[in-house]
C-alpha positions as CSV (number, residue, x, y, z in Angstrom):
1,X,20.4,30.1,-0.7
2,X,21.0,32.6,-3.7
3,X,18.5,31.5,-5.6
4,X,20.5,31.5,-9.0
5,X,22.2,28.3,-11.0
6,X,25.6,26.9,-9.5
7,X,27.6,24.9,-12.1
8,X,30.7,22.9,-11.4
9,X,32.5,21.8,-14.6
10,X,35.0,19.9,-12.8
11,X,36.3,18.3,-9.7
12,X,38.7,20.8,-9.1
13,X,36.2,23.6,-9.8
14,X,33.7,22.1,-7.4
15,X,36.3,21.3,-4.7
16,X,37.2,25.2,-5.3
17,X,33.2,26.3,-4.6
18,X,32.0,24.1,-2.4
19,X,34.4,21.9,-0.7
20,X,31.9,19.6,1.5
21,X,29.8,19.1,-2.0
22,X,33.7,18.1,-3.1
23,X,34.4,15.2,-0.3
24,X,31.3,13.8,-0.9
25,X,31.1,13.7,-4.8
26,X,35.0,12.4,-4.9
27,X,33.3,9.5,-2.8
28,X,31.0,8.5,-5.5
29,X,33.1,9.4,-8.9
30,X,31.3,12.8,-9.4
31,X,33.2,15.0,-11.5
32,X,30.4,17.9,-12.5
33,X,27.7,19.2,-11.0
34,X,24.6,21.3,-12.2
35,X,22.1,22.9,-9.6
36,X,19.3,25.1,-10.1
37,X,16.6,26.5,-7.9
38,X,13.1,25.9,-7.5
39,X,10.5,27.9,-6.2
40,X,7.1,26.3,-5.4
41,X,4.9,29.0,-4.2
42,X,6.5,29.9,-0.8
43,X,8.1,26.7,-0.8
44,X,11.4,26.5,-2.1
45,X,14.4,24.0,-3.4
46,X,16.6,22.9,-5.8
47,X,17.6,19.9,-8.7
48,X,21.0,18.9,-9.1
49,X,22.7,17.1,-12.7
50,X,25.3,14.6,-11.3
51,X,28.1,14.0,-13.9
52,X,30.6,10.9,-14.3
53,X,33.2,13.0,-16.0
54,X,34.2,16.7,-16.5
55,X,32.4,18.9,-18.9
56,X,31.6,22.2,-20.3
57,X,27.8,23.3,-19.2
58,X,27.8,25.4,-22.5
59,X,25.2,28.6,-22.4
60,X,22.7,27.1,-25.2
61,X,22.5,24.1,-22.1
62,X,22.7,26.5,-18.9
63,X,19.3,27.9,-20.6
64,X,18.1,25.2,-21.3
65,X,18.3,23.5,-17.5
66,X,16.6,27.1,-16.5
67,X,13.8,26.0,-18.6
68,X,13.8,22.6,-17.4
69,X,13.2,24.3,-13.9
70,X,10.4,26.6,-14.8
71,X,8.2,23.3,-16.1
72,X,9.1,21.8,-13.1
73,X,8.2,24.7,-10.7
74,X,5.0,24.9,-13.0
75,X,4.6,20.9,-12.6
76,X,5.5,20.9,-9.0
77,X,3.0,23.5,-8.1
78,X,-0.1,22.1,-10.1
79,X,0.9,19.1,-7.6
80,X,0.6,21.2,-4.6
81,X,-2.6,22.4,-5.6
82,X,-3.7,19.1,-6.6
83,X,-2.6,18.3,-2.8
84,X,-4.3,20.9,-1.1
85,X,-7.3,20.4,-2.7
86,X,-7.9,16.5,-1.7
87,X,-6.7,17.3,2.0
88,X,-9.2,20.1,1.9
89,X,-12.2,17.3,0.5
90,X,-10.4,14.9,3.1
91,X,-10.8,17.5,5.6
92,X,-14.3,18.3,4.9
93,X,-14.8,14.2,4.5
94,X,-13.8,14.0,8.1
95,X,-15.9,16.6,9.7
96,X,-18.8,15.3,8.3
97,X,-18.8,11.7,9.4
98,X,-18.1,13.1,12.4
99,X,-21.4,15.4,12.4
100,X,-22.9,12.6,11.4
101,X,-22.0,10.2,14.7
102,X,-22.2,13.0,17.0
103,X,-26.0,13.7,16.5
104,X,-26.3,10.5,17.8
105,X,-23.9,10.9,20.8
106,X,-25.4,11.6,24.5
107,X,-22.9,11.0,26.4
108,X,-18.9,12.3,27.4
109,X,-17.7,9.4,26.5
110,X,-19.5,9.0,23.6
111,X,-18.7,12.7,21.9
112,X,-15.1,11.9,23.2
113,X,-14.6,8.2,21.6
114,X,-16.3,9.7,18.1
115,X,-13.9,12.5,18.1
116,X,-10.8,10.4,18.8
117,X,-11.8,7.9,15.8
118,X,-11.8,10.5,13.4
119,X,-8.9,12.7,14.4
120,X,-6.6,9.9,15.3
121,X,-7.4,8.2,12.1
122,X,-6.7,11.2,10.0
123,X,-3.1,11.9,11.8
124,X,-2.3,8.4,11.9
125,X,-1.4,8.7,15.8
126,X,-1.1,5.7,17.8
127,X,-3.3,6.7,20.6
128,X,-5.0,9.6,22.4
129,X,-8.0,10.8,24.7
130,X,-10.7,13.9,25.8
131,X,-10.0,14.8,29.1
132,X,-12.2,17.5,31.1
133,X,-11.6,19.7,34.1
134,X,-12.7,18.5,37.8
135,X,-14.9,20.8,39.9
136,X,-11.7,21.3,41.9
137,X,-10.0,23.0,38.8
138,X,-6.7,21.2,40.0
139,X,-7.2,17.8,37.6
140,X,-7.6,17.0,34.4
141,X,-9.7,13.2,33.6
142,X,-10.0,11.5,30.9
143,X,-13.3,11.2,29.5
144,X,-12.8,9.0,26.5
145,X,-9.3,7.4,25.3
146,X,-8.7,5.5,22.2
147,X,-6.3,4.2,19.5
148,X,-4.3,0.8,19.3
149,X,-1.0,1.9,19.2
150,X,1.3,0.8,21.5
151,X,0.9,3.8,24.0
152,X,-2.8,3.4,24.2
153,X,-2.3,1.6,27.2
154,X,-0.7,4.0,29.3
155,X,-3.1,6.8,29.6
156,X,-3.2,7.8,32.9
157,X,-7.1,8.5,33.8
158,X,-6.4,11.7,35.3
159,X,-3.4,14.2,35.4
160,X,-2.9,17.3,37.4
161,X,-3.3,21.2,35.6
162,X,0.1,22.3,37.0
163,X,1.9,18.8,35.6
164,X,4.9,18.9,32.7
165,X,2.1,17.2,30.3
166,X,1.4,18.1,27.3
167,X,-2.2,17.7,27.8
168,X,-1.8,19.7,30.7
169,X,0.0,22.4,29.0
170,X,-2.3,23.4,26.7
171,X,-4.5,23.6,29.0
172,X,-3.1,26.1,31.1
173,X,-2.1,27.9,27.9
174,X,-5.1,27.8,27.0
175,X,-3.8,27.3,23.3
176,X,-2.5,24.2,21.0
177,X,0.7,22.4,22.4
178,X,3.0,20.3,20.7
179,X,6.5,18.4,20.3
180,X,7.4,17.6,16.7
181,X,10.4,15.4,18.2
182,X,10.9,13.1,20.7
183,X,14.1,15.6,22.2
184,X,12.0,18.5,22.5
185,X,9.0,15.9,24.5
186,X,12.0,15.1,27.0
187,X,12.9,18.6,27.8
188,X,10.1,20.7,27.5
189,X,7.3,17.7,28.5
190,X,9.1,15.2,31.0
191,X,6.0,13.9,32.6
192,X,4.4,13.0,28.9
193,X,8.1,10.8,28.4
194,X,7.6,9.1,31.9
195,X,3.9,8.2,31.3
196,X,4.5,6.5,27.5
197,X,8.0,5.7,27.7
198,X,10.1,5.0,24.3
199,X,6.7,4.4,22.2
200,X,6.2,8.1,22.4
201,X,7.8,10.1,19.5
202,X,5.8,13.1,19.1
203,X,2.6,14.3,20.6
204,X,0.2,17.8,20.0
205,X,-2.6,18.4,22.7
């Protein structure tokens, strides 16, 4: 949080500073600590020295840890790039295959069930589906579901617009929906828990 170096030469010192980093290191025979930040990009953190016994962290070493860090940040963010750059060929992967299978596609359920491969393949989600408005504007149907998870059996082939779904949500919002967490799926999406029961953990629509 301040984004400078926090050294704690002994137990006592340490219980002094930070006394819930104190309980826990008496736990586990901790007598000195070392912790620097790191700053990854916009991303941020920090490394921490664990000690057996108490010691000076004389200045010649305080420097030296700060250098440590820099090659770290510098390490850490050649990884990130490294990172982005396969998602972005994994990305671009994706949408092509997908090109690929949908010049062949004629039909709703067809588009829906090529769409469905790729994406839920690429999040790793146990199940999802397509679903299109009726005429009547009041119901949402399912035009193509797939997966193998355990909740790929409980889709329901149609839901109403004005339903606590999440499906339904977005599409009165007219904008992406979704529960990182199964707590915030039981209070802000109750109908979404009913349909899949405990499988469901987190869901975007």
């Amino acid at each position: 949080r301040l984004g400078e170096p926090q050294y704690a030469e002994s137990a006592d010192e340490l219980a002094e500073e930070a006394p819930a980093s104190a309980r826990v290191a008496d736990r586990f025979g901790v007598q000195g600590i070392a912790s620097l930040p790191l700053a990854v990009g916009e991303r941020r953190g920090a490394f921490s020295v664990l000690l057996g016994e108490a010691r000076r962290f004389y200045p010649e070493e305080r420097r030296f840890l700060e250098l440590l860090a820099g090659s770290c940040e510098q390490g850490l963010l050649r990884a990130s790039l490294f990172e982005a750059e396969q998602a972005a060929r994994t990305r671009a992967d994706i949408l092509h295959a997908l090109a690929a299978t949908l010049s062949g596609a004629v039909a709703f359920s067809e588009v829906g069930g090529a769409f469905l491969e790729h994406a839920l393949r690429h999040l790793s989600a146990g199940s999802g589906a397509v679903l299109l408005v009726d005429d009547d504007g009041a119901t949402l149907r399912s035009v193509a579901i797939g997966g193998s998870g355990q909740t790929r059996a409980r889709w329901l082939e149609s839901v109403p617009v004005e339903g606590a779904y999440v499906t339904s949500t977005a599409f009165r919002r007219r904008a992406e929906v979704y529960a990182s967490r199964r707590k915030l799926l039981e209070s802000e999406f109750p109908l979404t828990v009913a349909t899949f029961g405990p499988a469901v953990r987190a869901a975007y629509a």
